[in-house]
C-alpha positions in Angstrom: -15.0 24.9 -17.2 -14.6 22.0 -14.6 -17.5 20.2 -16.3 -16.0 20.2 -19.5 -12.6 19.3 -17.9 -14.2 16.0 -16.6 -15.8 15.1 -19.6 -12.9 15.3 -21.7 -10.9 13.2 -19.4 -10.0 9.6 -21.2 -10.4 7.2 -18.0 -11.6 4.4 -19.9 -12.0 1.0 -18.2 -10.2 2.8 -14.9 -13.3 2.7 -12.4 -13.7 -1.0 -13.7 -10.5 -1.6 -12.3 -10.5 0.3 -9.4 -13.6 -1.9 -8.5 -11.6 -4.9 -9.5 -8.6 -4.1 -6.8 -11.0 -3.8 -4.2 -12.6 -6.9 -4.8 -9.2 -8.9 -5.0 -7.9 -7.0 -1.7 -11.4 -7.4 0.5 -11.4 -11.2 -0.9 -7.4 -11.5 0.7 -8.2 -9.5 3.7 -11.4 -12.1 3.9 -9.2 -15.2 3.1 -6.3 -14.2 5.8 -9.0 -14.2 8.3 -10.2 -17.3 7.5 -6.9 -19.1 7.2 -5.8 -18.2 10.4 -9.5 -18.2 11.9 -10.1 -22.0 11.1 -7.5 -23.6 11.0 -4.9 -22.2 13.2 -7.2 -21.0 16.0 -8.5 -17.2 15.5 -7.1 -14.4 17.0 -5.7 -13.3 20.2 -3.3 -11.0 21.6 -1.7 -14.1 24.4 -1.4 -17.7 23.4 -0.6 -19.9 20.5 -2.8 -17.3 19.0 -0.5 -13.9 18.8 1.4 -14.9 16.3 -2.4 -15.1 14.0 -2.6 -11.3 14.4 0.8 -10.7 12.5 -0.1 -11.8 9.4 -3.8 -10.2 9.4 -2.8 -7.2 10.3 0.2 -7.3 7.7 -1.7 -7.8 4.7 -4.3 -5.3 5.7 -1.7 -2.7 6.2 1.0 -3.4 4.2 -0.4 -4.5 1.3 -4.6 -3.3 1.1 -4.2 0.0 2.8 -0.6 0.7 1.0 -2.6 -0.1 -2.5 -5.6 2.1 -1.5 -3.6 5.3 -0.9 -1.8 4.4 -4.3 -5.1 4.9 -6.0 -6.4 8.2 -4.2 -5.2 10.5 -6.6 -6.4 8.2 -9.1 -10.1 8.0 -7.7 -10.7 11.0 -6.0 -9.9 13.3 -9.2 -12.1 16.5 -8.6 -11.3 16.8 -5.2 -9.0 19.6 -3.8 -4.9 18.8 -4.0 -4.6 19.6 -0.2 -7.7 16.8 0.5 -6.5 14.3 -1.2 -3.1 14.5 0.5 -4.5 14.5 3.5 -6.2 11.4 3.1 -3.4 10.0 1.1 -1.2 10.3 4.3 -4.0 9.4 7.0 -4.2 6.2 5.1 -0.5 5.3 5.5 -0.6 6.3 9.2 -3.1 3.8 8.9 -1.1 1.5 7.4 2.2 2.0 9.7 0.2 1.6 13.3 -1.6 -1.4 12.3 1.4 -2.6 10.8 3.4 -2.0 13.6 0.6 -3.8 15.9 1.8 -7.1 13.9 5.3 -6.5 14.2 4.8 -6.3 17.9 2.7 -9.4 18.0 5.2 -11.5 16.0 8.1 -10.5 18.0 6.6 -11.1 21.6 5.4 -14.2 20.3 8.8 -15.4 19.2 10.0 -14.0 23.1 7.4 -16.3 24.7 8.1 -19.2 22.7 11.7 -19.0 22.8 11.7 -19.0 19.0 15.0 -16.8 17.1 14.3 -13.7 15.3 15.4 -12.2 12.0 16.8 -15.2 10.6 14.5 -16.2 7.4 14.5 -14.2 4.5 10.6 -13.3 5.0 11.7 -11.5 8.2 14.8 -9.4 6.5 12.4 -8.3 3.8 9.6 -7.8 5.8 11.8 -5.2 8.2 13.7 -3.7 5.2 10.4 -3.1 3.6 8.8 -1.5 7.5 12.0 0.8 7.4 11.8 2.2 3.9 7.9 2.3 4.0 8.7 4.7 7.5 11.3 6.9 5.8 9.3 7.2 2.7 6.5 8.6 4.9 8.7 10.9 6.9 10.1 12.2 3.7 6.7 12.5 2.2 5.0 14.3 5.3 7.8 17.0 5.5 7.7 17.6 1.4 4.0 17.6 0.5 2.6 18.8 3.4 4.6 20.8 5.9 4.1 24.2 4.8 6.8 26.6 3.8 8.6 23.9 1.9 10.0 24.7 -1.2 8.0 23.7 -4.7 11.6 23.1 -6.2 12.3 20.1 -3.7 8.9 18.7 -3.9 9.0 18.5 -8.0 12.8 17.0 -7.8 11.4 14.1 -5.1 8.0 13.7 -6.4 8.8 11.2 -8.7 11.3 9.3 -6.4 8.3 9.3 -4.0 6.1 7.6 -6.6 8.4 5.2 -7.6 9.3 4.0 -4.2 5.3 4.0 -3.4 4.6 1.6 -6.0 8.1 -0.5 -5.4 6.9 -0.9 -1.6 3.3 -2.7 -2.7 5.7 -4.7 -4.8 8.0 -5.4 -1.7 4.9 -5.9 0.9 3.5 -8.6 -1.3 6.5 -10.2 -2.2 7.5 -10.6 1.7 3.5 -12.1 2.0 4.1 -14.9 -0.5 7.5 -15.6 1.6 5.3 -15.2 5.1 3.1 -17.3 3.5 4.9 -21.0 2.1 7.0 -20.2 5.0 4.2 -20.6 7.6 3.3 -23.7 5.9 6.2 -24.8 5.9 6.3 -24.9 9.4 2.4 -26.0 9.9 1.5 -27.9 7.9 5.7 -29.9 6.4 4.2 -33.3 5.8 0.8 -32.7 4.3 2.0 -29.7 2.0 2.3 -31.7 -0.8 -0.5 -33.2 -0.9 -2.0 -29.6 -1.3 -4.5 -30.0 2.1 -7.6 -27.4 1.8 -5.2 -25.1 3.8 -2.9 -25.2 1.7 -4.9 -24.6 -0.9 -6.7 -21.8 0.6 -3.3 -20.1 1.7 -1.9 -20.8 -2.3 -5.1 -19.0 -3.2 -4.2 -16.0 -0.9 -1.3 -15.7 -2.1 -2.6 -15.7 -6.0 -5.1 -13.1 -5.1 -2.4 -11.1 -2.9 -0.3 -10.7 -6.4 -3.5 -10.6 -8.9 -4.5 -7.0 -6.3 -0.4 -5.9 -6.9 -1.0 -6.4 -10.5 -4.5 -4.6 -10.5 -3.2 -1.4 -8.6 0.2 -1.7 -10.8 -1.9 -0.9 -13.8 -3.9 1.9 -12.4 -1.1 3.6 -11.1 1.7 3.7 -14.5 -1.3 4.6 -16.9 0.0 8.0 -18.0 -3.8 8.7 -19.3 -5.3 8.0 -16.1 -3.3 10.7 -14.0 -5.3 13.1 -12.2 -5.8 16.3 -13.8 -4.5 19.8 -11.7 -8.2 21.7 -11.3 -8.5 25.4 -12.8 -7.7 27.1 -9.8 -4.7 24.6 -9.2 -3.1 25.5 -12.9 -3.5 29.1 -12.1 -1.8 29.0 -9.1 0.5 26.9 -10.5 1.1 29.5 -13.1 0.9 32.7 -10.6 3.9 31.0 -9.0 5.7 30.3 -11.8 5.6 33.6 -12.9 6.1 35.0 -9.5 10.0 32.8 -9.4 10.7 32.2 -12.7 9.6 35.7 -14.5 7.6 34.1 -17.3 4.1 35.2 -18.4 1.3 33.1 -18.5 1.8 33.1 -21.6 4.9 31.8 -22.5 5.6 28.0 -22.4 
């Protein structure tokens, strides 16, 4: 039964794509690192070079590892519900920690240097977007995998979840593309517009930033492409709605 199941599933060019996203979200993750590698002076967690790990470690956990766990239950599609959950949420702890190590670095930065915080729009989205991202974890934790919670209250949030999963790649990259000019802005005022290789290199980043937002976007709001409950997930499914609702298997 599960053999037929995943033949007559209509994924099309899906995998392509799937292969596609990670390709555009290594090559970002690649062209952060080199940005900030060579021509703002690599990494560190004291110095000038702090504020390089804020950025990195943004656009790796914002925006790659907040796309990857959009695509789990696209991917992963004959795995158990409970597994893919599991690694759905690992990967946004993921996301949070390391996103919370760039916060950190930014802001002690910013102490050191005697330089104001919150005042550009970047840094209101950027901490709007952190906030919302932690309560739509929180929410998600207690609804989808806390035990004991009711089916009713996970089927009347699940779509708010999705939506607000998707909205917050949207958000992440938008608040990149303003971390982004905005750092150049700074860097680089006088020889921006004359579009200097790192300029162009950071413009680049920033087209491959939204090209991975557009990739995942797709993926993710293809009806067709929604993973499938297995057989022993639709009779559950059905052994509980006949269990609280009274109806048969066989009614509709």
């Amino acid at each position: 039964m599960m053999e037929d199941a995943m033949h007559n599933e209509n994924i099309g060019w899906m995998p392509y794509l799937v292969a596609l996203s990670q390709v555009l979200g290594v090559a970002a993750l690649a062209m952060t690192g080199a940005w900030f590698a060579h021509f703002r002076g690599g990494f560190s967690w004291d110095g000038d070079q702090q504020f390089n790990v804020h950025p990195l470690c943004m656009v790796l956990g914002m925006v790659f590892l907040c796309g990857e766990s959009l695509l789990v239950y696209r991917v992963f599609r004959h795995e158990t519900k409970r597994a893919t959950k599991i690694l759905h949420a690992v990967l946004h702890v993921l996301a949070l920690f390391i996103s919370l190590v760039g916060i950190i670095a930014v802001f002690q930065f910013h102490k050191k240097k005697k330089i104001a915080d919150l005042y550009s729009l970047h840094s209101w989205c950027g901490i709007a977007t952190f906030t919302v991202y932690i309560f739509q974890w929180i929410a998600g934790f207690i609804l989808f995998l806390v035990p004991g919670v009711g089916l009713t209250y996970r089927s009347q949030y699940k779509s708010i979840h999705v939506f607000f999963g998707l909205a917050l790649l949207i958000c992440s990259i938008a608040t990149s593309l303003l971390g982004i000019t905005e750092k150049l802005l700074f860097s680089i005022p006088d020889q921006y517009s004359m579009l200097p290789s790192e300029g162009a290199l950071a413009n680049s980043l920033g087209l491959m930033l939204v090209a991975f937002g557009l990739v995942i976007g797709y993926i993710v709001t293809r009806d067709e492409w929604k993973r499938q409950p297995l057989p022993e997930e639709q009779a559950l499914s059905i052994d509980f709605k006949t269990l609280t609702e009274g109806e048969s298997p066989s009614e509709p």
